[in-house]
C-alpha beads as a LAMMPS data file, in Angstrom:
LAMMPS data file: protein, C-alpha beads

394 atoms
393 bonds

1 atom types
1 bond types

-500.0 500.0 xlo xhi
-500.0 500.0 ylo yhi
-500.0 500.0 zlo zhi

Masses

1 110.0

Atoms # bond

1 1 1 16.560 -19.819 -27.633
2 1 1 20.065 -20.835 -26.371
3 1 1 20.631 -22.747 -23.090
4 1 1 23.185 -23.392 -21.229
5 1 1 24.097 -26.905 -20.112
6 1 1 21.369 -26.204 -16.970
7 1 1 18.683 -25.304 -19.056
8 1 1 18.860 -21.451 -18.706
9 1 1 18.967 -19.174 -20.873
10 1 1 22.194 -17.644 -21.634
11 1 1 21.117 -14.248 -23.966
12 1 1 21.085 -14.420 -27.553
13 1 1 21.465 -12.756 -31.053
14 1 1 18.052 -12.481 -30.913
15 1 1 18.267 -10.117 -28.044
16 1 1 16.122 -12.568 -25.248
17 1 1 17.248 -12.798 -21.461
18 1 1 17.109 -14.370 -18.151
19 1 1 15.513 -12.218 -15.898
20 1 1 15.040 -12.708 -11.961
21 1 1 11.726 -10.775 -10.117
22 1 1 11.936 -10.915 -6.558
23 1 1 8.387 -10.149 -5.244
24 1 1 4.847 -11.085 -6.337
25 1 1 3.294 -7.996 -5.502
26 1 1 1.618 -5.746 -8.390
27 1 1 5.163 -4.578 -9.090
28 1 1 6.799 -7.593 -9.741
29 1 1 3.765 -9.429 -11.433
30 1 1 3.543 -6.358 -14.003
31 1 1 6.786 -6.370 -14.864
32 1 1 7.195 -10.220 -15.139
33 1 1 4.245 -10.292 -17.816
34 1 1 5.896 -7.121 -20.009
35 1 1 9.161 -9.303 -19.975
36 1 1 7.381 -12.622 -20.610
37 1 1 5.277 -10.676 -23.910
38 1 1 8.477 -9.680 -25.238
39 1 1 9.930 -12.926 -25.293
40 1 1 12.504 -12.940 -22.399
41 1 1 12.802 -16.068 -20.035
42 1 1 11.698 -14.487 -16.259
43 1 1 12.138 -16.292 -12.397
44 1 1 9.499 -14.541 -10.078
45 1 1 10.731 -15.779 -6.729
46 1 1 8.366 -14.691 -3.642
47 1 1 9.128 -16.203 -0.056
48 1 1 5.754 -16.284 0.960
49 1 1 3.269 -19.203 -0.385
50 1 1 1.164 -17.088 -2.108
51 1 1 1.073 -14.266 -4.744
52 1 1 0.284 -10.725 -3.804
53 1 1 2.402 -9.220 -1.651
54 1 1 0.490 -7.487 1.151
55 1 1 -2.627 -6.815 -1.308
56 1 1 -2.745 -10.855 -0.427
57 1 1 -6.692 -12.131 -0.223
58 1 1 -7.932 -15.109 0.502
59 1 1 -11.085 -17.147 1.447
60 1 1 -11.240 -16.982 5.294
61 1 1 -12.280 -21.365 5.615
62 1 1 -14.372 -21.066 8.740
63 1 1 -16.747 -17.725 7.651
64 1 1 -16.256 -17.686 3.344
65 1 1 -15.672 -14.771 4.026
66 1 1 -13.045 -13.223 1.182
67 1 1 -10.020 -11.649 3.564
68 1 1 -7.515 -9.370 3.154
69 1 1 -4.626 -11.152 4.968
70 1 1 -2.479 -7.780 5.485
71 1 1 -4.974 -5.496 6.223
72 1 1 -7.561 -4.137 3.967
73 1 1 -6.704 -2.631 0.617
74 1 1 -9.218 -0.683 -1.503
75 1 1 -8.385 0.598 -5.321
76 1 1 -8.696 4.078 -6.001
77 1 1 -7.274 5.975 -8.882
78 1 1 -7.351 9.022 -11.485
79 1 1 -4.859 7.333 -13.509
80 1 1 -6.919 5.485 -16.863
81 1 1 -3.974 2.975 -17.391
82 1 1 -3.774 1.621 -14.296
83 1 1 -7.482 1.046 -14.344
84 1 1 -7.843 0.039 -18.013
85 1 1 -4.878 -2.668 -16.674
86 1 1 -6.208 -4.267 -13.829
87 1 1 -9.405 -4.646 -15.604
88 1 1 -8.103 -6.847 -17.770
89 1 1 -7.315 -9.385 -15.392
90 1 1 -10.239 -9.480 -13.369
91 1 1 -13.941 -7.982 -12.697
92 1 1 -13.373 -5.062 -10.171
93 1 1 -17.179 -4.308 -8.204
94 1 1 -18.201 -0.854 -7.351
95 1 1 -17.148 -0.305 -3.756
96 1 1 -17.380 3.233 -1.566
97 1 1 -15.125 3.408 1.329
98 1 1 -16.930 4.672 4.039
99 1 1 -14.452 5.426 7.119
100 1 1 -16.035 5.944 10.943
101 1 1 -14.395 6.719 13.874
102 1 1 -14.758 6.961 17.878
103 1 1 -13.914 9.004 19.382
104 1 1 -14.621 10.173 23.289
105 1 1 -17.791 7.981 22.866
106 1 1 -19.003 9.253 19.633
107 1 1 -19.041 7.686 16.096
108 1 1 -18.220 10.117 13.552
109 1 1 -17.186 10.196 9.926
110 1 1 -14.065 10.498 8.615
111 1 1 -12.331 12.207 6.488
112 1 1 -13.908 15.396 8.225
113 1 1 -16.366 16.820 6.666
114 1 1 -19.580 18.569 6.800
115 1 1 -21.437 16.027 8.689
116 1 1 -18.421 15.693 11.304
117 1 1 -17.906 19.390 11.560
118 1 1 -22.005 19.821 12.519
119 1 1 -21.744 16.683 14.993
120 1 1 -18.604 17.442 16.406
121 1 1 -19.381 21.036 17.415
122 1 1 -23.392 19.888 17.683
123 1 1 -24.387 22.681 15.131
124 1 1 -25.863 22.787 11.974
125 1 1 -23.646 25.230 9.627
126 1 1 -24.181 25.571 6.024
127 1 1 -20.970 24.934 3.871
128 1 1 -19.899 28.511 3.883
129 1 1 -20.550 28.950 6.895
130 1 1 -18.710 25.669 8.254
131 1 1 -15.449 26.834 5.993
132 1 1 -15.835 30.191 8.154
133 1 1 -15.840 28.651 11.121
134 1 1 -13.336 26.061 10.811
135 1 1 -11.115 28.915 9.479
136 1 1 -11.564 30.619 12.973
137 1 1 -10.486 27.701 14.761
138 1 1 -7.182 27.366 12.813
139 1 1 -4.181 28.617 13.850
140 1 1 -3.017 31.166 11.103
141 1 1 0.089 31.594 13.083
142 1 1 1.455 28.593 11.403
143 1 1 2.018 29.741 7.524
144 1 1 5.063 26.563 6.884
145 1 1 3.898 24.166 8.922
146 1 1 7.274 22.224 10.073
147 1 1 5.477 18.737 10.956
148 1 1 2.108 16.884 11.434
149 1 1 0.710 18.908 14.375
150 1 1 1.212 21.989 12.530
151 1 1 -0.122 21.281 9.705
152 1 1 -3.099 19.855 11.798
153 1 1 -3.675 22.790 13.711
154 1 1 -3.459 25.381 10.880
155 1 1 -6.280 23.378 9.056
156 1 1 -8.562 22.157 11.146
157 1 1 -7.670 23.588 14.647
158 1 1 -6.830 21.916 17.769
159 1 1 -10.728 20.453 19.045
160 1 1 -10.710 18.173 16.083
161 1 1 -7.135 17.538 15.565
162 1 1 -7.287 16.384 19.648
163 1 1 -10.588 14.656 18.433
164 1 1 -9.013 12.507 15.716
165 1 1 -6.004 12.857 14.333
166 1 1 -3.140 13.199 17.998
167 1 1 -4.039 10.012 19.494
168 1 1 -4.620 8.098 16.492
169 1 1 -1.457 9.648 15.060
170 1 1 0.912 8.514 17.976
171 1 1 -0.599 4.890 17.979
172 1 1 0.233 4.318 14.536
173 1 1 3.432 5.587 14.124
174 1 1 4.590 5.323 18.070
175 1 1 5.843 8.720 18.338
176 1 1 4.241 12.342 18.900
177 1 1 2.762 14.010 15.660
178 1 1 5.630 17.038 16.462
179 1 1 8.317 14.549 14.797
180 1 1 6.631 13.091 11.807
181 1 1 6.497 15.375 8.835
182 1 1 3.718 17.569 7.708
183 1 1 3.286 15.621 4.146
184 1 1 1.307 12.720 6.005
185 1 1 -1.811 14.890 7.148
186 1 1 -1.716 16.503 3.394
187 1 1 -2.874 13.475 2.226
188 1 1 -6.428 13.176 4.312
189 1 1 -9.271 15.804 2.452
190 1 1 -11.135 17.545 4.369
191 1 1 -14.784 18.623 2.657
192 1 1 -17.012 21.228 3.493
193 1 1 -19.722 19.061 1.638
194 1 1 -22.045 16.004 3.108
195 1 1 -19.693 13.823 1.367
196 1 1 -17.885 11.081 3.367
197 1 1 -15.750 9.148 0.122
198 1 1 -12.651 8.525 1.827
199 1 1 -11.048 8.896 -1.388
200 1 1 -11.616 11.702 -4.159
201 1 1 -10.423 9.300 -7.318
202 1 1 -12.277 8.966 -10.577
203 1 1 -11.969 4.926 -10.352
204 1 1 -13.060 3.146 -6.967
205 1 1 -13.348 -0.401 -6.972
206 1 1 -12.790 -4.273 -5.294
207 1 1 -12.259 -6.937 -7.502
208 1 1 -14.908 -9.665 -6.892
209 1 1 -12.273 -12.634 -6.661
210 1 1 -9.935 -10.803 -4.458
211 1 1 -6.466 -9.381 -5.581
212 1 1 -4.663 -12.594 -5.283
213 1 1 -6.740 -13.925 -8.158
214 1 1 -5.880 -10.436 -10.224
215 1 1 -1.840 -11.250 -9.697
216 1 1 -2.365 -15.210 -10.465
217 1 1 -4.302 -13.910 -14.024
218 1 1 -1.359 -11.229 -14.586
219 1 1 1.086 -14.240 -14.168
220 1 1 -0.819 -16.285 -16.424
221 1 1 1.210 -16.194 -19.223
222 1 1 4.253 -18.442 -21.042
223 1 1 8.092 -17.686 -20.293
224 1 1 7.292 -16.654 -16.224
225 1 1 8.404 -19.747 -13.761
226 1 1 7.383 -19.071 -10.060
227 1 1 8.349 -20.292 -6.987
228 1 1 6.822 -19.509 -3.968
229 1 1 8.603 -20.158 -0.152
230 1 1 11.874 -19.076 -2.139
231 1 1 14.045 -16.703 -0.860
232 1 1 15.879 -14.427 -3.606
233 1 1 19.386 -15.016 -1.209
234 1 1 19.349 -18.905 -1.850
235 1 1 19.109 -19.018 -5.390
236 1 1 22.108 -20.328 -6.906
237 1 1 21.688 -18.423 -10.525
238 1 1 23.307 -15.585 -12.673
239 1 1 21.312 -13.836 -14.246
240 1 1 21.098 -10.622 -17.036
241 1 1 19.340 -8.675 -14.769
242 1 1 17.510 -8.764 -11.700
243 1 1 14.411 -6.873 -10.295
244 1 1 13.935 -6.657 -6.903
245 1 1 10.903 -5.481 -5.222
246 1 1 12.072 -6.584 -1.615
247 1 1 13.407 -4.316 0.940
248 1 1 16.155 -2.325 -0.610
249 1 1 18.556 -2.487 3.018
250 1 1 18.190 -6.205 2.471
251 1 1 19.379 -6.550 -0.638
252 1 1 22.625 -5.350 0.490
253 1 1 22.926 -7.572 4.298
254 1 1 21.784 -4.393 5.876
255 1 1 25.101 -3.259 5.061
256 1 1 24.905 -0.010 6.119
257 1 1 21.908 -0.027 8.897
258 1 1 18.280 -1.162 8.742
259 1 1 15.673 1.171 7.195
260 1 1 12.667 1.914 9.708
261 1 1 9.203 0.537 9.440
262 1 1 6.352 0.552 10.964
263 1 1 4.611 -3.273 10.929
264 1 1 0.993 -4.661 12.106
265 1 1 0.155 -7.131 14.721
266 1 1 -4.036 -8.313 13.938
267 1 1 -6.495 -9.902 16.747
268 1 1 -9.224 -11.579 15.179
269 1 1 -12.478 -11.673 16.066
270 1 1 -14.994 -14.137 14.716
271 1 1 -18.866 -13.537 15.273
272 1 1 -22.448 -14.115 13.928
273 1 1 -24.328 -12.117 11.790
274 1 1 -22.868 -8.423 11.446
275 1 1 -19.954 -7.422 14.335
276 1 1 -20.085 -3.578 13.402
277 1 1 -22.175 -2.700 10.340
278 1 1 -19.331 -1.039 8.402
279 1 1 -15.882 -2.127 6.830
280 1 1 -13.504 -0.016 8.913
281 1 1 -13.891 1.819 12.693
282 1 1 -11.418 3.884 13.524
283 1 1 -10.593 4.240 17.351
284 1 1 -9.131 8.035 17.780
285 1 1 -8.697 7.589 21.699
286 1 1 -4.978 6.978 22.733
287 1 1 -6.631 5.021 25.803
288 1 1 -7.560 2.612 23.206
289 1 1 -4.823 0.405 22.397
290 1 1 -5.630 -0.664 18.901
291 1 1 -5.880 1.947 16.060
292 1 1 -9.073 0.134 13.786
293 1 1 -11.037 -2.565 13.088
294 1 1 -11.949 -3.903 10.017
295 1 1 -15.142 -6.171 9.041
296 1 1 -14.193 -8.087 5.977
297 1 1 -17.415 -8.935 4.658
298 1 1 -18.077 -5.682 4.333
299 1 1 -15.453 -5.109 1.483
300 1 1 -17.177 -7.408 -0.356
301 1 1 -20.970 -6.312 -0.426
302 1 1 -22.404 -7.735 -2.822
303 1 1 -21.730 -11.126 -0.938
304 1 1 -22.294 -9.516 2.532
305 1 1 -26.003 -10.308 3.469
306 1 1 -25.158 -14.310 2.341
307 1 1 -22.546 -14.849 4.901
308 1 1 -24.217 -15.469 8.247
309 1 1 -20.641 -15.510 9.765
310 1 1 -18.565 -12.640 10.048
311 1 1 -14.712 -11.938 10.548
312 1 1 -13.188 -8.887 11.939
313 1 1 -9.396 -7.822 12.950
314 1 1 -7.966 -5.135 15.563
315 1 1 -4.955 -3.564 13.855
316 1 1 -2.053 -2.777 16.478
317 1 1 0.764 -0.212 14.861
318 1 1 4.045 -1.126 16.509
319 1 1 7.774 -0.585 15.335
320 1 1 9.015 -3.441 12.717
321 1 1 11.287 -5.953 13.944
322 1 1 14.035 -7.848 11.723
323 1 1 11.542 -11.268 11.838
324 1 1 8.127 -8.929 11.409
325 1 1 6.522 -8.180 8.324
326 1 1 7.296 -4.272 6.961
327 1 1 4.193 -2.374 6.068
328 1 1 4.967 1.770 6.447
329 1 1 8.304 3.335 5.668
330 1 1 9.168 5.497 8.558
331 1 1 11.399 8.064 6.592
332 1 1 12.359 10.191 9.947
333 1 1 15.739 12.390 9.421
334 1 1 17.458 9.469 10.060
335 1 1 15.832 7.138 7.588
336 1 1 16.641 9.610 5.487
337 1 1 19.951 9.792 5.783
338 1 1 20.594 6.158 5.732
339 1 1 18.300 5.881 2.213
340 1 1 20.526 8.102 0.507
341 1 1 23.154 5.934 1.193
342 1 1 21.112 3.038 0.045
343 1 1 20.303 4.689 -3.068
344 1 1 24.239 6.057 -3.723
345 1 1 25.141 2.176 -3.362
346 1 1 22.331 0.896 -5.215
347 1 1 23.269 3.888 -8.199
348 1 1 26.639 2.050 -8.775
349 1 1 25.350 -1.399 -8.232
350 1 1 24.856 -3.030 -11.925
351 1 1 22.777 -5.576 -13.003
352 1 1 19.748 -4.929 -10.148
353 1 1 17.017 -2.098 -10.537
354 1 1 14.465 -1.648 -7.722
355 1 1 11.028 -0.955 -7.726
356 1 1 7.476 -1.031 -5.182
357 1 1 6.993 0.218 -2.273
358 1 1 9.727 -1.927 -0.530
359 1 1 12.053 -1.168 -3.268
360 1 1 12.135 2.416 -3.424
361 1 1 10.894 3.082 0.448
362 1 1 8.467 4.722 -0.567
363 1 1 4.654 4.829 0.344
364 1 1 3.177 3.712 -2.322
365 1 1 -0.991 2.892 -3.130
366 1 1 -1.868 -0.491 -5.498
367 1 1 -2.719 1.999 -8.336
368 1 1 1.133 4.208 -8.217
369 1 1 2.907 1.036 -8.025
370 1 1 1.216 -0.079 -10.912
371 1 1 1.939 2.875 -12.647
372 1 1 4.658 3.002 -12.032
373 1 1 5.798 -0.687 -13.248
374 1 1 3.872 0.198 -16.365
375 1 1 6.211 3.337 -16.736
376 1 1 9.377 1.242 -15.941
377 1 1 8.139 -1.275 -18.754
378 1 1 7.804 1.692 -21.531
379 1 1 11.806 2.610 -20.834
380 1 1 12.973 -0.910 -20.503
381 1 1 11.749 -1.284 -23.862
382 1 1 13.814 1.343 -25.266
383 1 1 16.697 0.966 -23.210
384 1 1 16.766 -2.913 -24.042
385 1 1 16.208 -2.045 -27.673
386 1 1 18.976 0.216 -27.850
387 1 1 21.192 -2.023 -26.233
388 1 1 21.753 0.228 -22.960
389 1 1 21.590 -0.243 -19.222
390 1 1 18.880 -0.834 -16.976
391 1 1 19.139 1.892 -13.719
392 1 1 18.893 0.802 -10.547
393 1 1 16.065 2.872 -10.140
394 1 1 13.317 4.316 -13.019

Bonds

1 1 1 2
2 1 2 3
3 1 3 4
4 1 4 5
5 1 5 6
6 1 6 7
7 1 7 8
8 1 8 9
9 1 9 10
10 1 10 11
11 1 11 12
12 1 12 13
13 1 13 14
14 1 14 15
15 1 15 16
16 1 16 17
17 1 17 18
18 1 18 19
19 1 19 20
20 1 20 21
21 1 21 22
22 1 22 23
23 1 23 24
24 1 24 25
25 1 25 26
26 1 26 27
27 1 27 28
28 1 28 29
29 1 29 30
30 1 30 31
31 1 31 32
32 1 32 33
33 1 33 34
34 1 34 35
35 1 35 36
36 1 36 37
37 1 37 38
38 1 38 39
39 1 39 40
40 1 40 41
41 1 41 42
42 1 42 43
43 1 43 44
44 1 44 45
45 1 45 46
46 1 46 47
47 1 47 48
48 1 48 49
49 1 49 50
50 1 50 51
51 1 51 52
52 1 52 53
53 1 53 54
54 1 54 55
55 1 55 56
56 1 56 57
57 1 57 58
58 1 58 59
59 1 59 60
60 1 60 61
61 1 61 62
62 1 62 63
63 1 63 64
64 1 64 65
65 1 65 66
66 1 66 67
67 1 67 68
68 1 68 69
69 1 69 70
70 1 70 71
71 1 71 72
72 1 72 73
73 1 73 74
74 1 74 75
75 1 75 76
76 1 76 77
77 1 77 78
78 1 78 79
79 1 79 80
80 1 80 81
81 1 81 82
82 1 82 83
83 1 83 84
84 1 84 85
85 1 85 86
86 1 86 87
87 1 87 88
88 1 88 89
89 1 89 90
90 1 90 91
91 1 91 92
92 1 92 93
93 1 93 94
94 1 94 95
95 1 95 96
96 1 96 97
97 1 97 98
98 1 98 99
99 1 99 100
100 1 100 101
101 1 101 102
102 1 102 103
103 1 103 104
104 1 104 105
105 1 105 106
106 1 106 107
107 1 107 108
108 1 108 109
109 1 109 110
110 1 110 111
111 1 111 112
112 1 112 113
113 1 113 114
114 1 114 115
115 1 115 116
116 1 116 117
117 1 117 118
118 1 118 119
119 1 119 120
120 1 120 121
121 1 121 122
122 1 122 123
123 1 123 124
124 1 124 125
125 1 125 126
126 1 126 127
127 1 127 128
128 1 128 129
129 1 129 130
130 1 130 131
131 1 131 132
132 1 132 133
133 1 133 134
134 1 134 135
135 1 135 136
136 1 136 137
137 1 137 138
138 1 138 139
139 1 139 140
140 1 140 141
141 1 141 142
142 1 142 143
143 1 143 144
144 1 144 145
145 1 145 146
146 1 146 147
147 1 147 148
148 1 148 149
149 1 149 150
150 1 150 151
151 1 151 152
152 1 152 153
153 1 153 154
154 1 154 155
155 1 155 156
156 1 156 157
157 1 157 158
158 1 158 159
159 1 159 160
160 1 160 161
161 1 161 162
162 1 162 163
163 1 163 164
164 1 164 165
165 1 165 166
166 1 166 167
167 1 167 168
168 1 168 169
169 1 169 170
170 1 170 171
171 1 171 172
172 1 172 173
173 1 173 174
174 1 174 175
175 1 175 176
176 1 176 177
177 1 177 178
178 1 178 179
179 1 179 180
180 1 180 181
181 1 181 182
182 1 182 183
183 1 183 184
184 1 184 185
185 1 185 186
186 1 186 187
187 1 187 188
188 1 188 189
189 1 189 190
190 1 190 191
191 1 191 192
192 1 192 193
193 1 193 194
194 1 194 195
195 1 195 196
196 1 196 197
197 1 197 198
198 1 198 199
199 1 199 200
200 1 200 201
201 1 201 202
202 1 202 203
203 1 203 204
204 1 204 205
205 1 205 206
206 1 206 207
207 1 207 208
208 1 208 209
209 1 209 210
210 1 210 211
211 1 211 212
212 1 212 213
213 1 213 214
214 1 214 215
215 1 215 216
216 1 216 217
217 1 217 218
218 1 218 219
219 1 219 220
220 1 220 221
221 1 221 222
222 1 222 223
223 1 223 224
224 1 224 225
225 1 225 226
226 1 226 227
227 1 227 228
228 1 228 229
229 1 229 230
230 1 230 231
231 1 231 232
232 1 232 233
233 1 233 234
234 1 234 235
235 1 235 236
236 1 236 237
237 1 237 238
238 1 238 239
239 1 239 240
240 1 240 241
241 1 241 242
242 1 242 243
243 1 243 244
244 1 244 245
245 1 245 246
246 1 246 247
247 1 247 248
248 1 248 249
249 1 249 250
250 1 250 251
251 1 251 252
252 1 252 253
253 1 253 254
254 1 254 255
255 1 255 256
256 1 256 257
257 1 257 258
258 1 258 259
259 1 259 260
260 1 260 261
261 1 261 262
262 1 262 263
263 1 263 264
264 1 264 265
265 1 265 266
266 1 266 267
267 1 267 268
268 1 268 269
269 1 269 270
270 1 270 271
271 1 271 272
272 1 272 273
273 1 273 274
274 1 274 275
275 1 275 276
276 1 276 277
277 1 277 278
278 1 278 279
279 1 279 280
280 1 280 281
281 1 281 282
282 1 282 283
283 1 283 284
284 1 284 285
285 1 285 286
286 1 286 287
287 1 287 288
288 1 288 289
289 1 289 290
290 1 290 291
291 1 291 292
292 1 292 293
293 1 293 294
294 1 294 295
295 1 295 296
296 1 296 297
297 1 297 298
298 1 298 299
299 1 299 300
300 1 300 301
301 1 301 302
302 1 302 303
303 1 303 304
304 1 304 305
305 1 305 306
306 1 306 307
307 1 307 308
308 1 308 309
309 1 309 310
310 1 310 311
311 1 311 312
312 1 312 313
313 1 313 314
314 1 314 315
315 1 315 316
316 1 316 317
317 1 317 318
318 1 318 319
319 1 319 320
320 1 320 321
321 1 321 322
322 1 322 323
323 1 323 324
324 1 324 325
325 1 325 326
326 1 326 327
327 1 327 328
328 1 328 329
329 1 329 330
330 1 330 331
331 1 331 332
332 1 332 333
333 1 333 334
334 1 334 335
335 1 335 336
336 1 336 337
337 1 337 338
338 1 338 339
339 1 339 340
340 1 340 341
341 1 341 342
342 1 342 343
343 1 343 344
344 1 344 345
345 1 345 346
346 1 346 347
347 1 347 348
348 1 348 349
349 1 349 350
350 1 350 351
351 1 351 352
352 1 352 353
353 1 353 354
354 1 354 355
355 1 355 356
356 1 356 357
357 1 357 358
358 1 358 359
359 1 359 360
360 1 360 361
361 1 361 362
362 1 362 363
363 1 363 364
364 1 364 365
365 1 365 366
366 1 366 367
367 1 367 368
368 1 368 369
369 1 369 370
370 1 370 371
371 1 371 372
372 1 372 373
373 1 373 374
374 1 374 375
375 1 375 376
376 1 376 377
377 1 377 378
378 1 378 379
379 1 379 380
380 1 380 381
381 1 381 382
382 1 382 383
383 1 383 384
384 1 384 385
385 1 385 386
386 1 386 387
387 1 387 388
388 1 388 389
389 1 389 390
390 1 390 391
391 1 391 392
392 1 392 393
393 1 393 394
């Protein structure tokens, strides 16, 4: 493969390139391995010391217990190939996430259900008759809802939406529920069954050795140098193409305005034995400064009962700063406005296509954003073999 007088490679006959990954998230360890299998020469840069991304885990030195450094992240998906691909890299356990929440000095479960409904509203209603009555309380006024208190209130009424959605809601995004749009509550299920599976998905799982160790075995493989504590702006290299998985405003300076996010500050908590006998507590209460806390151990159960020590983190939700960490797109009216700029300038931008969460601004779960690099891989292949361009976005 030709080389340059540096060492890199230059592109060839034979159709191979130098490729640069910025991020060693899911998105840009998928995509590095495709590249690497079909020969091409790829940088992954990442500016942190570690691989992952925000799916980051680790073993915590003082407890052993196995932490996930950015807050927790479970796997969950319908989609076969996503599964079928992180399998491949790593043993993923069984694992059942099983949400509570206080709220006005109760413990509940979440996402509402049955069992909430019944101790909420201290009855004991049948499933029909719990659908019934939950219909009564909602406001059937509301036929569009326009934002996240409407759409509250026209599903679940407004005792349970006070309960454990308004204060919660306004602590983690630091504004009322009236301004964020209705699309965030359509997410959360709510069951007229006993059943208290935060998630509905076929696949459910926690790899054993952490997601860190899932990346590492994606990035196992010939033509892929990383470097970590490298920043994508200080690299003095040309290359064929770039992807980028960081924030698409930085890319360009911030030219035109910084996206919004939404980051976490975490207080830990160290104890013996068992802090709260569950993985995640939500706290519903706007009095109540922090929005969860999460056990670690208790991702990890098949390991719990051997740790005697236990480590725990309060989550606070506050607006990201330009030094802070960004975890949730905020993608208000004027976020909006601003990414479509992004995106115009990234359209006519060549050489760069942008993908993950960060990339594309959009909240994404592990499973989409591997699907979605998976996807991106199938059309790179054809566009590459046809000799075309890579888009800035797939």
């Amino acid at each position: 493969m030709p080389r340059d007088r540096r060492g890199r490679v230059t592109g060839t006959n034979e159709g191979y390139m130098r490729f640069c990954i910025v991020g060693a998230g899911f998105s840009g360890a998928v995509v590095a391995r495709h590249l690497s299998e079909r020969g091409h020469q790829v940088l992954l840069l990442d500016e942190r010391p570690h691989a992952g991304g925000n799916c980051h885990t680790e073993r915590d030195p003082s407890t052993g217990v196995m932490i996930h450094r950015y807050g927790p992240h479970i796997f969950h998906t319908s989609d076969q190939r996503a599964w079928d691909y992180v399998n491949r890299f790593g043993k993923f356990r069984p694992y059942i996430n099983r949400v509570k929440a206080v709220s006005n000095g109760s413990v509940y479960t979440l996402p509402v259900n049955l069992l909430t409904i019944n101790q909420f509203f201290g009855l004991t209603l049948s499933p029909d008759e719990a659908r019934d009555f939950i219909a009564g309380k909602a406001d059937r006024t509301i036929t569009d809802p326009k934002n996240f208190e409407e759409q509250a209130l026209s599903m679940i009424g407004p005792e349970l939406y006070r309960a454990f959605f308004y204060g919660y809601t306004r602590k983690q995004w630091g504004m009322e529920p009236t301004e964020l749009p209705a699309e965030i509550l359509k997410r959360l299920p709510l069951r007229f069954t006993y059943d208290d599976n935060y998630f509905s998905h076929i696949y459910q799982g926690m790899p054993e050795d952490g997601y860190t160790a899932i990346i590492e075995a994606i990035l196992r493989t010939p033509n892929v140098e990383v470097r970590f504590g490298t920043r994508f702006e200080d690299v003095q290299e040309e290359f064929q193409h770039v992807f980028y998985t960081g924030p698409l405003d930085r890319y360009f300076g911030f030219r035109l305005g910084r996206l919004g996010y939404r980051t976490l500050d975490f207080e830990r908590i160290e104890a013996e034995g068992d802090y709260q006998g569950t993985a995640v507590i939500n706290y519903c209460d706007e009095s109540i400064p922090y929005t969860r806390i999460s056990e670690h151990k208790h991702f990890a159960p098949w390991e719990a009962d051997s740790l005697p020590s236990t480590v725990c983190f309060r989550e606070y939700s506050r607006l990201c700063g330009k030094d802070d960490i960004p975890y949730y797109p905020i993608r208000l009216v004027n976020e909006k406005k601003m990414l479509d700029s992004y995106v115009n300038l990234a359209s006519e931008t060549s050489g760069v296509s942008f993908l993950g969460r960060l990339g594309t601004y959009r909240y994404l779960d592990m499973d989409v954003t591997i699907s979605e690099a998976l996807a991106a891989c199938d059309k790179m292949d054809k566009i590459l073999s046809e000799g075309g361009t890579l888009p800035a976005f797939f």
